[in-house]
N, C-alpha and C positions, 0 to 999 in steps of 0.2 A: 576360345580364350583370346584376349586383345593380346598384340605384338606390345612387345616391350617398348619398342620404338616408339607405339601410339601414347602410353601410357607416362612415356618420359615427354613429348608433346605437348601431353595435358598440363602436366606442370608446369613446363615453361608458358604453357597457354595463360594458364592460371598469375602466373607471375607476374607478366608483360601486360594481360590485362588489368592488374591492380597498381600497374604503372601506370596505366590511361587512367583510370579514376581515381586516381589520388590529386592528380589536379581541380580536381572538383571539390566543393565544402569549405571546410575552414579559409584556403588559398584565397575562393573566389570572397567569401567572408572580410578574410585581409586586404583584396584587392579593392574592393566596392569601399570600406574602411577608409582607406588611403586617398580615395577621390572625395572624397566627404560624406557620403553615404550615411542617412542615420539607422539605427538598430535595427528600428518601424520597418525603413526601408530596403535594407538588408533580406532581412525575415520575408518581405512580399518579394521578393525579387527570387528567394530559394524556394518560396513554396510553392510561385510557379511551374518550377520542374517537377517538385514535387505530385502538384496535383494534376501533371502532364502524365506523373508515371503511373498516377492512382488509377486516372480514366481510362490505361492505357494496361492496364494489369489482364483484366481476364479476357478482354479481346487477346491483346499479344499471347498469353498461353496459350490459347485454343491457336492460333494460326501456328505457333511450335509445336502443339500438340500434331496437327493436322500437315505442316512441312514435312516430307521424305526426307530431306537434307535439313539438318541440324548446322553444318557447317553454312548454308548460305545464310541462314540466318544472322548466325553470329559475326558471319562478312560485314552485312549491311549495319548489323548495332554498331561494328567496329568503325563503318566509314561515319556514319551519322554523329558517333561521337567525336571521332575528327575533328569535323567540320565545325562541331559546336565548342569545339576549342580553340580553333581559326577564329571563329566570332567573338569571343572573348580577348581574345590576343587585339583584336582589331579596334577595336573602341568599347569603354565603360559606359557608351552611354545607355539608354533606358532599352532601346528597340533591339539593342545588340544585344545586353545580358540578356532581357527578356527571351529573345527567337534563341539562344544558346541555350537556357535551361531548359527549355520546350522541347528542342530537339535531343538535349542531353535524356531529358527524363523519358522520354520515348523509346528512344535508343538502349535505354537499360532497362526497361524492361522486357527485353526481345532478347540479350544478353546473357543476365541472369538464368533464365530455363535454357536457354540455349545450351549452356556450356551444361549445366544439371543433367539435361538430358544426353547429351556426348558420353559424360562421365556414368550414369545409368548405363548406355547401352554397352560400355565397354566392358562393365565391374559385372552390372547387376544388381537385386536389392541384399542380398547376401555377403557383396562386397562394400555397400555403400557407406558405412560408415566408415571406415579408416580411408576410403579413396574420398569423403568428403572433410576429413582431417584434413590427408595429404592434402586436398585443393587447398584450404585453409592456411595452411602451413607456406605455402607456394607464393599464395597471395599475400601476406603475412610480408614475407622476405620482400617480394616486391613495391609491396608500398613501403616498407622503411625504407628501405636505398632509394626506391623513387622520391620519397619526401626529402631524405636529407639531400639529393640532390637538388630537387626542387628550392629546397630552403638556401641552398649555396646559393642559386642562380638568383633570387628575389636578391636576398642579403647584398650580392655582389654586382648583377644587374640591374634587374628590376621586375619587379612583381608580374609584367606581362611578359616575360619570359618563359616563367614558369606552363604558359599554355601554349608557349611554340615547344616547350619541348615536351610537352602532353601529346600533341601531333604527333612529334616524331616517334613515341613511343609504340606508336600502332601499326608501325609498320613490321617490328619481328613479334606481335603479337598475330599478325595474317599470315606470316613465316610458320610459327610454331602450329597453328590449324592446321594450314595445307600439312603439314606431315604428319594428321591424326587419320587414322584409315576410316575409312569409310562404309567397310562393308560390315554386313550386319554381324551383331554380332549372336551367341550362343550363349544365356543365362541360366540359371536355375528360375525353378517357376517361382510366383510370391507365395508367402505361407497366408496360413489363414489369420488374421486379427484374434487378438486374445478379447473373451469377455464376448457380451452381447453388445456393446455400444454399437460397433461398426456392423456394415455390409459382410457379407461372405466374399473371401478375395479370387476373384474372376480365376477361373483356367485359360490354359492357354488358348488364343482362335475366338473367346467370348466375347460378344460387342460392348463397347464401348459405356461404360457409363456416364447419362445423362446429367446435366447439368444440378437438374432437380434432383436428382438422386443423392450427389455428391452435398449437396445443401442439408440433407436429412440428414447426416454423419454428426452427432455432437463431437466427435473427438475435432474436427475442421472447424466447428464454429467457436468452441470455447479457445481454441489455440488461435484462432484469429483474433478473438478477443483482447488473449494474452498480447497479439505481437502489436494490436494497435495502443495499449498501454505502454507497450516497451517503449516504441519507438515517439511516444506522448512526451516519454521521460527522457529521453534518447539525444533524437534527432538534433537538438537547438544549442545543448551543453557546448560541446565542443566550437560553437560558431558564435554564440554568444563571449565565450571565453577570448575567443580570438581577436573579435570585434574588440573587444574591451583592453586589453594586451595592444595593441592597435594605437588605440587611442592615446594610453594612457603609457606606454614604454617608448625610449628614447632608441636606446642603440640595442640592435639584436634581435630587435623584435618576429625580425624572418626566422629565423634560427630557431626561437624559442617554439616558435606557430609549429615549426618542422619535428622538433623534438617530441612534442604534444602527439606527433601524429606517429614520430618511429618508436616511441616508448608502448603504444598497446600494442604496435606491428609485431614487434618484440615478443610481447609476451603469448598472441596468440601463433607464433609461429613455435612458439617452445608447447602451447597448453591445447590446439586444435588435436593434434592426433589422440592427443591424452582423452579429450571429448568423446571422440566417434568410438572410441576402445570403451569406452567406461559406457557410453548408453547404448552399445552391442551388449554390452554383459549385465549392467544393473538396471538398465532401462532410461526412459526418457526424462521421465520425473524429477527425479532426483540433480539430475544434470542440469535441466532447466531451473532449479532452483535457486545452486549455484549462482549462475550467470543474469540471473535477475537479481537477487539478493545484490551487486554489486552495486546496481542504478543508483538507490536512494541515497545509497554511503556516499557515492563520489557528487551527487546531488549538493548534498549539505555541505561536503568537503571544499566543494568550489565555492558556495556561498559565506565561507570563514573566511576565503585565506586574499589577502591582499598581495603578498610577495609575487609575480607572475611567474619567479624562477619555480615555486611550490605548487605550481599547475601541471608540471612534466611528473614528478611522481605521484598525483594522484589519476594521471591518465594509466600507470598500470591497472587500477579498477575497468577501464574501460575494457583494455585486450582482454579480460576474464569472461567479460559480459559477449563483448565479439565474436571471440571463438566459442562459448555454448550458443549464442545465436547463430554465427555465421553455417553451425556445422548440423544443428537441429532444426532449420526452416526446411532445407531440403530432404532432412531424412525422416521428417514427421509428413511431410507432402508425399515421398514412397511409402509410409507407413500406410496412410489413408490411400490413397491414390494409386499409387506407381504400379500394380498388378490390374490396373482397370484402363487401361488408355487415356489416364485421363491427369496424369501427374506435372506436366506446365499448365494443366488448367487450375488443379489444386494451387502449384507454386504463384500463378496466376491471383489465385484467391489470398492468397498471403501476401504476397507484392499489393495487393490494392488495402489490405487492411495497414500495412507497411506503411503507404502513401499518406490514408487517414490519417494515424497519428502523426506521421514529420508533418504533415501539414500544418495540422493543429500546431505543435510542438514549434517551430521556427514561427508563425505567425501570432499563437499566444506571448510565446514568450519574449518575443522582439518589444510584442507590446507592453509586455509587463514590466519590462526593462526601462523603455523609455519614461513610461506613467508611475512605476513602482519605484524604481531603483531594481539595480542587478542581483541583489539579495534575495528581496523576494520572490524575483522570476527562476531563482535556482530552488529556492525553497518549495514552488509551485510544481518545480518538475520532480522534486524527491516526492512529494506525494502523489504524484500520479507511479512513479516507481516503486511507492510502497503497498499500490493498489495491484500492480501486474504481481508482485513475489505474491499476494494473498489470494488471488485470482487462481493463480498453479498451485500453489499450497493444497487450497480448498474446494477446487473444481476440475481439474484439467485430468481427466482420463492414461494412463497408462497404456502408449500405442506400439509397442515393440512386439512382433511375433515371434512365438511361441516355440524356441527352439525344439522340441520336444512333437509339435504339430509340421514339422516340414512338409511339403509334399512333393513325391519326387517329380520328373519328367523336365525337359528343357523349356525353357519358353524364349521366343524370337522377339529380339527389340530391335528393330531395323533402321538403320538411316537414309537409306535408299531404295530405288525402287523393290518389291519383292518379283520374283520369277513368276510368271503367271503358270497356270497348272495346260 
């Protein structure tokens, strides 16, 4: 069983680092804004990172897959993102933003499974759902106080402030790691998959499933599907919004950018645990529904409303949508994966479909903005959101195991070396 101590770690782990990436998105959206930046420009400048993290998705899982230590990894995402907030803080201009989201998007993709996999080996896939709540929940708290903090510092400072104190954020986030233990820990084995869809789920000591292998899983492919729609519909709203808020608001306008980002914080920090307890018990479906179902509405909603103060209660859509996402990527990746040695490479394969859509999504829509007007470009994202809810609705398999099929005996998920025989 993991030490309490490691598990109270996590959290803060979890926290600290949704301090560090809260400086990113909308901030940098507002910041690029502020220098003259057009939408077009904006949108090419985010999808940079973005398409840094795409190409950088199933390589990165496979080397966390394949790292003994979980923890160095998540060092190096830590320092890398630093640094790409150093570069931002240092000058707006093209070579700076560009090599910051480059290294940003790099950096989180090594991150993301990093920390998935910590939180696996400590819990297990039996504990994963409410321990990928709690992360949820953690991160949640943390990026609200880190924004309105953030937002103070714009408002009162100046907008390049915001990513010296993104920097300094990362240093009790390498505090809270070092005091997650290390040694391996002791799980229940994975149950077997419900249904013929999938594979049979490996036993303990069984090799590694192949790449190719993992490709043949339709429950993997059509949820990939699903999350590069999401994130079509996703990705652009909030930085479009911002941009335009930016432009077009006088006094407050930090404040407001901040609000936008603590009001879903909010809500997924009250609705993530709720998540991982509800698809432990009714399954994944049904939850995923939910949380897509959210896109289109807040899509349209944005494309009505002119008042920019009536943009902070429509970002409670958002926290709905985040915590079924935030808490269902990584627990539909152990569903498929996580008994096969092969679950950063799954998360891997969902991070690059991830990348696809924001790609798309901040570069479509940047342009649809400037050529269209901003109405249509939100309207454009409600139907790709109306595409992902019909997508789960009418295709997307049922991947929760079969409480009823458990199978007993322990299985070993290691973060360090193992003892040789």
């Amino acid at each position: 069983m993991a030490l309490p101590r490691s598990l109270r770690a996590l959290d803060w782990l979890n926290f600290f680092v949704a301090d560090v990436q809260t400086g990113f998105g909308p901030f940098v959206a507002s910041y690029l804004a502020s220098h003259k930046w057009t939408q077009g420009e904006i949108g090419l400048a985010l999808s940079v990172g973005t398409i840094t993290a795409m190409v950088s998705q199933l390589p990165g899982g496979a080397v966390v897959d394949a790292i003994r230590s979980k923890h160095l990894a998540a060092v190096a995402a830590l320092v890398a993102i630093t640094i790409s907030a150093l570069m931002l803080a240092a000058s707006p201009t093209l070579m700076s933003v560009l090599g910051a989201e480059v290294l940003h998007g790099f950096a989180s993709c090594m991150l993301t499974p990093a920390i998935a996999a910590i939180s696996l080996a400590l819990v297990g896939r039996q504990g994963m759902g409410d321990r990928l709540g709690r992360n949820a929940r953690w991160a949640s708290i943390g990026g609200a106080l880190a924004a309105a903090a953030m937002g103070a510092c714009a408002e009162y400072f100046s907008v390049r402030s915001v990513f010296w104190l993104t920097a300094a954020l990362a240093l009790p986030a390498l505090v809270a790691l070092w005091l997650i233990e290390r040694s391996p820990a002791v799980v229940p084995a994975p149950l077997p998959p419900v249904g013929r869809t999938g594979p049979p789920a490996a036993r303990a000591g069984a090799p590694r499933e192949s790449l190719r292998e993992l490709l043949r899983d339709r429950r993997m492919l059509i949820f990939a599907a699903c999350v590069v729609l999401f994130h079509l519909a996703n990705a652009a709203m909030l930085n479009l919004a911002a941009g335009e808020v930016t432009v077009n608001m006088g006094n407050n306008v930090q404040l407001v950018i901040a609000a936008c980002i603590i009001v879903p914080q909010a809500v997924v920090a009250m609705f993530s645990p709720w998540v991982g307890r509800t698809a432990q018990r009714l399954g994944r479906r049904p939850v995923l529904l939910i949380g897509f179902a959210a896109l289109p509405l807040r899509a349209l909603l944005f494309a009505g409303v002119r008042d920019p103060y009536l943009l902070v209660p429509i970002q409670l859509l958002d926290g709905i949508s985040a915590a079924v996402f935030g808490v269902m990527m990584p627990l539909i990746a152990a569903d498929v994966a996580g008994g096969k040695g092969r679950y950063n490479l799954c998360l891997g394969f969902f991070g690059l479909a991830a990348g696809i859509g924001a790609t798309l999504s901040t570069t479509l829509a940047g342009f649809a903005a400037d050529h269209f007007g901003l109405a249509t470009s939100f309207c454009g994202l409600a139907v790709a959101g109306g595409l992902a809810v019909a997508l789960v609705w009418l295709a997307m398999p049922e991947t929760r195991d079969d409480p009823e099929q458990a199978v007993d005996g322990p299985q070993r998920i290691d973060d360090e070396p193992r003892p040789t025989a």
